[in-house]
N, C-alpha and C positions, 0 to 999 in steps of 0.2 A: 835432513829435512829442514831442520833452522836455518841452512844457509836458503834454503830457497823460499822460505816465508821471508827472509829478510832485503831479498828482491823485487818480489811480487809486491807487498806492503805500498811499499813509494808510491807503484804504476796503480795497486788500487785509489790510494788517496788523491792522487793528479787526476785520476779519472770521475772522483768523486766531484774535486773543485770544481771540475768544467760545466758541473749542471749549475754554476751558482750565475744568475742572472749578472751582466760584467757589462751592459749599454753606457750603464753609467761615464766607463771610462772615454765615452764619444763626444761628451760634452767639451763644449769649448770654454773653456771657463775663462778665460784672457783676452778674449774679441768679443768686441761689443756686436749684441744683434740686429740692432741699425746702422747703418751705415749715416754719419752725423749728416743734414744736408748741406751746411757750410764745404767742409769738407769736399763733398761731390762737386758743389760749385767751384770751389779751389782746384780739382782736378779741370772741368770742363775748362776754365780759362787758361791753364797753363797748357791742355792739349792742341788747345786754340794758339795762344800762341807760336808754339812750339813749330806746326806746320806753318805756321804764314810765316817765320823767320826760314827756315830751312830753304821752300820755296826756289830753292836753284836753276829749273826751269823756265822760270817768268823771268827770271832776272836773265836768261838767255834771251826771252822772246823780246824784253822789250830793248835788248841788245848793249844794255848797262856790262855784264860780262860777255865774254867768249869762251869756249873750251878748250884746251889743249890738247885734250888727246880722245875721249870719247864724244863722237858725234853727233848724237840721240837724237838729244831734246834739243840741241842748237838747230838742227836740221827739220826741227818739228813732229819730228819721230816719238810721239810722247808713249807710246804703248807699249813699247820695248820693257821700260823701267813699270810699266804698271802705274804712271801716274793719274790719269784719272781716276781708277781704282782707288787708287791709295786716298788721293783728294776727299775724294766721295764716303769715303768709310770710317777718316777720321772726322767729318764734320756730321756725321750720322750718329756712327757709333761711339766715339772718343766725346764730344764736344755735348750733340744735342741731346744724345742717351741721356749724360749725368748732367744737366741743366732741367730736364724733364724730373729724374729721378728727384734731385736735389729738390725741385718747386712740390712736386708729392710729399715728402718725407716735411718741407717749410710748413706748409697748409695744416699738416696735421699735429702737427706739434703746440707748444703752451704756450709758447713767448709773447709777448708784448704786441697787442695788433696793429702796434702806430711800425715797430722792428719788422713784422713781420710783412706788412703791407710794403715796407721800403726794400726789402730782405726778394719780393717777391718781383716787382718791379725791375728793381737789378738783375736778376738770371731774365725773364721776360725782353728787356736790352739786350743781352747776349744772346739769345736765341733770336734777336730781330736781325743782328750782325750777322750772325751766324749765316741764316736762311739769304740776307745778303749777298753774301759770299757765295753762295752754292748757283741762286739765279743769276747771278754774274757771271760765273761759270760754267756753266749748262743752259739754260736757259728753263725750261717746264722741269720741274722738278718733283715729287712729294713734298707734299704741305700739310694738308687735311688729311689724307690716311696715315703721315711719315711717324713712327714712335710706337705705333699699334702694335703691341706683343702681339697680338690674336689675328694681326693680317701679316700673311707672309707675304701677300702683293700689291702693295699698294700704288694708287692709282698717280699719273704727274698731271697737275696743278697746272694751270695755265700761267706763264712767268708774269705778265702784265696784271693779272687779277692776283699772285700772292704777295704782289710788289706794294698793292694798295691796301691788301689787308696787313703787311707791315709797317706801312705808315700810320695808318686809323691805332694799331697797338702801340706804337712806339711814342703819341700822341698821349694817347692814355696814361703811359710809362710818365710820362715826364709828368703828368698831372697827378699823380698818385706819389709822386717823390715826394717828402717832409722833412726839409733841411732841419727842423725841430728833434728829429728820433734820426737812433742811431741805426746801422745797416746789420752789412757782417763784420765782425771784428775785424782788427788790420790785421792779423796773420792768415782770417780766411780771404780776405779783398786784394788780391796779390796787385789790383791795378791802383785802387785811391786809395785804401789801409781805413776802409769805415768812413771815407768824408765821402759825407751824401751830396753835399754842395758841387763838387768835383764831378759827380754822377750824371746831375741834372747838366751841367757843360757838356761832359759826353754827349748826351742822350741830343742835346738840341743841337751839336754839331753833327750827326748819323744825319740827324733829319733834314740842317740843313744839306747832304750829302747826298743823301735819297731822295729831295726833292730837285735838285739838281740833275739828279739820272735821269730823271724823267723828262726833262725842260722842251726837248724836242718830242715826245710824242704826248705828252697831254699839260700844255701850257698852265694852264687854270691850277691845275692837282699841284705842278711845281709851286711854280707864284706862293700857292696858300701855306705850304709847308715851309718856303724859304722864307717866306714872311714872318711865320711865326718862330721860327728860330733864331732868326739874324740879330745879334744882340746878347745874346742870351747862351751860346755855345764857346767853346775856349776861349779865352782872350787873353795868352798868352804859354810861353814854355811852360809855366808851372802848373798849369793847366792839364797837360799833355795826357791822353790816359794811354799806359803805355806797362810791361811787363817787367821791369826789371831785374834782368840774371845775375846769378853769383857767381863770385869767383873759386867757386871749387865745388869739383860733382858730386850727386846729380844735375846740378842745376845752373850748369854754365847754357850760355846760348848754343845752339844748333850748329849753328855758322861757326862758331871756333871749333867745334867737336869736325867740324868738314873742313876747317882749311888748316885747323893747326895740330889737334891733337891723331886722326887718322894717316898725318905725313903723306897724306896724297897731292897732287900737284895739277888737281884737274880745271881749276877756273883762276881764268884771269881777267884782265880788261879787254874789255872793247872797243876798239878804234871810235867808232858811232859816237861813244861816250869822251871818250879822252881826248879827242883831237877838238873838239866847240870846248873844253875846258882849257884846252891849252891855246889855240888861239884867242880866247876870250880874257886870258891869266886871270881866270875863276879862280879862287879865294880857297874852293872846296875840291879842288886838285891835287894837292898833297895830303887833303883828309880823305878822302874818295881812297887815292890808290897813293902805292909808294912804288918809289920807280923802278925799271929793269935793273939787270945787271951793268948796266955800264952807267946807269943813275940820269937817264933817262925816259921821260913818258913816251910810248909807245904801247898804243893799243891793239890786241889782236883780230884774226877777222874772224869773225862768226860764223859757221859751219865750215872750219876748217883747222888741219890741227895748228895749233902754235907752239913754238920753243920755249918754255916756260921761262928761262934765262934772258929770253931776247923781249917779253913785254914788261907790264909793268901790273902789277898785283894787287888786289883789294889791299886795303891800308889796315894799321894794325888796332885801328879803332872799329873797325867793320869788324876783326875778327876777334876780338877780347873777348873772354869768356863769360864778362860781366856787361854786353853789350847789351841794351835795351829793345824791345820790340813795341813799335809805337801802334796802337790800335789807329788811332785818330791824334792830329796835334794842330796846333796852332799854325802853321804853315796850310797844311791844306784847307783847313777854315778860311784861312783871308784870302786864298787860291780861289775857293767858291764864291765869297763877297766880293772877290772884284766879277766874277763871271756874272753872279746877281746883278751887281749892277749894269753890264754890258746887256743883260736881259733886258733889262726895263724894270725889274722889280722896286717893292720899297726897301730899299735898305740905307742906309748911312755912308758915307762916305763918297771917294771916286774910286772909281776902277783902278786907276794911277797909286794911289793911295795904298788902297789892301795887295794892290801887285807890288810894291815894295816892300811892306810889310811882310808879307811871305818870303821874299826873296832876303831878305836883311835876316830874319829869324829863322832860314834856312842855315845861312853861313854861320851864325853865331850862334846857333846849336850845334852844328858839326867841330867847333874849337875856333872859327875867324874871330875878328874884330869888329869892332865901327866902325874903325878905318877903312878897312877892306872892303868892307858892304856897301857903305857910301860910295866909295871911287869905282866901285862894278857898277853900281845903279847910274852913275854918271855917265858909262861908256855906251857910244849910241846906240849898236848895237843889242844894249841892254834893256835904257831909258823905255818905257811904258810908249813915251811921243814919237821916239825913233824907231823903236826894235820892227824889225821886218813883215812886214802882212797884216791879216787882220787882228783882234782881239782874238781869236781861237789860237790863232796861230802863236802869238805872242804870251799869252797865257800856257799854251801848251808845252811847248818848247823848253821856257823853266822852269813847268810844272815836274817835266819827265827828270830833268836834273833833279829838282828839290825831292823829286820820291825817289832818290838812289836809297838803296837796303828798305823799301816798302815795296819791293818788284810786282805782286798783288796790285796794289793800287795805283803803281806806276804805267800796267797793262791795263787797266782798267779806264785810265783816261786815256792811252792813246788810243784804245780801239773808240770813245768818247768823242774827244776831239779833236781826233784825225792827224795830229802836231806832235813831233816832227815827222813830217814822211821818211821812212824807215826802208830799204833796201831789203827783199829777202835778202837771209844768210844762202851760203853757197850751199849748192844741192838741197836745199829746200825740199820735204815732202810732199809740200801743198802748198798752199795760197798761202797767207797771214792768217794765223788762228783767230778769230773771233770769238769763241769758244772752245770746249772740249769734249770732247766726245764723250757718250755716256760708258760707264765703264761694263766690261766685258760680264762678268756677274749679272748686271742689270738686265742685257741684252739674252741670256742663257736661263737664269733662272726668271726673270717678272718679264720674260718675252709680248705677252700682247702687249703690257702696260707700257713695256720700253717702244716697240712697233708703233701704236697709236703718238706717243711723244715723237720721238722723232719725225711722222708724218705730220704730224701740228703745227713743228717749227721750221718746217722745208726740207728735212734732212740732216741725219746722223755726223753732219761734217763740221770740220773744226772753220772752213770758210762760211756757214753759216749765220748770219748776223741774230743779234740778241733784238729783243723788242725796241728798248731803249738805243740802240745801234742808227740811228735813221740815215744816215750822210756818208 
């Protein structure tokens, strides 16, 4: 009988522990129950960048690379790989989520109201970019219901009226900045590290940008914006608001994690690109790319495959792991200043002037000289008095150069100002994308609201022009 009380014993006292209340053990005691909103902001900017460096796509479309062997997105087949989908959900979910979250959690907190008004401002900027981005890409978007936990459907926003309500905020933005108080500290500010001075350049270079998009459908909205920024936005590299990667993971650039660390061998150059740099003997030809195997520049053709051997390959400053992602910089500031001035606005300068100025601070960001920059701006072809066609044209042309590794913004002006006219790629799905299609999710799940968008803006299609598209 003893041996079997001395079995039983245990299973009664285990059975007795289990009534003892044990929740406690659910507590997390090691995570904090806010999430800090510095923090979130530091997330949303690095998601942010993160996708406009990778970007592979665009840098097909506006024909800077080529592919070698899968012919998707060269061919305008963008739905294969899910890219507007993907587009659309990091700049929702990843970016404006934790920019929204982050400005909730700022608001409510103790800090300093001169930090926190500047602290507020800053995410406000990046949620102006942001939304940017997205009406640049689609065109009628979610604006006013987008962010709503309690609406799973929210309604698209007219792209020309959320274009205006981004300017009137981003206005504001700049007048609520206090170079006197400080921001978010430099390990939350992954773009300026806390300099608010830095900020207010951004902020009036967007706007001179913004008021630029618009110059052809509402003259007056432009003028006033570009007027009030000109002066006042980058004025030089150091200026640049821009992401800088490190050289060991997580947090190497996108772009080395796809041409160098994956060992895949899928992009290369683009003839379009490579051949006006090589008879130009453009400066930023051996920073661009490095040559084929036989140590030669040759560029491949676009929707078609190529011999990875036989072109010549993004260069190893495109693809370093500690490569920079520029939001905005100095080059396409004085890009717009000379456009300004070819407008008629008030700004300072000549056209002549800020077109060099761009072009010289393209080359000698990318590693050229003085040398080198001067004797380009000399050759006629170059010179502002010589180069071929109109100012759109002239501006255009090595605009699309100066924005190689900004493929975003480099598609952004040619569908803009039309320069350089560009060949579809071989087998082409369609026209030349003007946009993107809304993504598959939007059109299955927010069906009316995606139905009524699409009939707003003429149609679901990637040849459909944007508001700001006029020509």
């Amino acid at each position: 009988m003893k041996k079997i009380l001395i079995v039983i014993l245990p299973a009664i006292l285990f059975l007795t522990a289990c009534t003892k209340d044990i929740s406690s053990f659910n507590a997390e005691t090691k995570k904090s129950a806010i999430v800090p909103g510095g923090s979130l902001f530091t997330n949303a900017v690095k998601n942010l960048s993160d996708v406009l460096a990778s970007g592979s796509a665009f840098r097909l479309t506006v024909k800077h690379w080529a592919a070698a062997i899968y012919q998707d997105e060269a061919q305008y087949n963008f739905t294969t790989a899910s890219f507007p989908d993907n587009w659309w959900n990091t700049m929702y979910r990843s970016v404006l989520n934790n920019l929204k979250s982050s400005a909730t959690i700022i608001e409510q907190s103790n800090i300093s109201p001169a930090v926190k008004a500047n602290q507020l401002a800053i995410i406000d900027i990046m949620q102006v970019y942001t939304f940017h981005i997205l009406v640049s890409t689609f065109g009628n978007v979610p604006y006013t219901e987008a962010m709503d936990v309690d609406n799973l459907f929210p309604k698209y926003d007219d792209a020309n009226t959320i274009y205006a309500d981004l300017l009137k905020r981003l206005s504001s933005d700049i007048n609520r900045l206090d170079v006197s108080s400080a921001g978010f500290s430099s390990t939350e500010d992954l773009v300026f590290q806390g300099n608010i001075s830095k900020w207010v350049k951004f902020a009036n270079s967007l706007q001179l940008k913004m008021g630029i998009m618009i110059s052809d459908v509402n003259n007056t909205a432009a003028k006033a914006a570009v007027e009030a920024s000109a002066g006042k936005g980058i004025a030089s590299a150091q200026d640049n608001a821009m992401v800088q990667y490190l050289a060991v993971s997580p947090n190497t650039n996108p772009i080395y994690v796809t041409l160098i660390l994956s060992g895949r061998s899928d992009f290369v150059s683009a003839e379009d690109l490579v051949n006006p740099l090589v008879s130009l003997n453009d400066p930023r030809k051996t920073l661009y790319f490095r040559p084929n195997n036989a140590g030669s520049f040759i560029g491949g053709v676009v929707g078609k495959q190529n011999t990875f051997e036989d072109v010549a390959k993004p260069s190893t400053i495109v693809s370093a792991p500690d490569a920079a992602l520029l939001f905005a910089d100095y080059v396409e500031t004085e890009f717009f200043l000379a456009e300004a001035v070819e407008r008629g606005y008030t700004v300072s300068g000549t056209a002549a002037e800020h077109y060099n100025n761009a072009i010289k601070a393209s080359i000698l960001y990318w590693g050229g000289n003085e040398a080198s920059a001067d004797a380009y701006l000399l050759k006629p072809e170059v010179a502002y008095a010589t180069a071929p066609g109109d100012w759109k044209q002239k501006i255009g042309f090595q605009k699309w150069i100066a924005l190689y590794n900004r493929p975003f913004d480099g598609w952004t002006e040619l569908r803009r100002l039309d320069f350089p006219v560009l060949s579809l790629p071989v087998d082409a799905k369609s026209g030349f994308p003007n946009r993107y299609t809304y993504p598959s999710n939007e059109q299955s799940l927010n069906g009316t609201n995606y139905t009524a968008a699409a009939s707003a803006i003429g149609g679901d299609k990637v040849e459909t022009k944007l508001f700001w598209d006029k020509f």
